[in-house]
Residue, then its C-alpha position, 0 to 999 in steps of 0.5 A: x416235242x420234236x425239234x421241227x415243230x419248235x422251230x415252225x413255231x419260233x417261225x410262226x411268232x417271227x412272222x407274227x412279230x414281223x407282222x405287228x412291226x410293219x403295223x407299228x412303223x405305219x402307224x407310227x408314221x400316221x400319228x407322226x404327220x398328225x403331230x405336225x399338222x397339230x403343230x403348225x395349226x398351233x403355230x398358226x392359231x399362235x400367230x392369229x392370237x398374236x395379231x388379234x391382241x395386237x389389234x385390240x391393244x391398238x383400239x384400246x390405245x384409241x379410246x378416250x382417257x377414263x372419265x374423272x370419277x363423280x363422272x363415271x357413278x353419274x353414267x352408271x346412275x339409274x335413270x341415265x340414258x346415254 
């Protein structure tokens, strides 16, 4: 093998290699800006969450004390229209 064309070759994989980085550091970049945009969706879908439990535990808080519970069976009894 002459000496030349083994250092066109490591020039060659160089320039390969140089190559597959550039794409890697792109899309390292793409797949970067799209955890961030998952997390704040996370955080905001959260924050939602937090809200919409907060809201059903106030009108949980508003509904009447249960019924005794002779009461209850007499509503669930077939026949009983409310």
């Amino acid at each position: 093998m002459h000496p030349e064309s083994t250092v066109e070759q490591i020039a060659e994989r160089v320039e390969r290699l140089l190559v597959r980085y550039e794409e890697l550091q792109r899309t390292n970049t793409l797949l970067s800006g799209q955890v961030l945009t998952l997390t704040q969706e996370r955080d905001s879908l959260r924050s939602r969450l937090a809200a919409a439990r907060g809201r059903i535990e106030a009108l949980l808080d508003r509904l009447p004390a249960a019924a005794p519970a002779n009461e209850a069976a007499a509503l669930d009894a077939p026949g009983h229209t409310p």
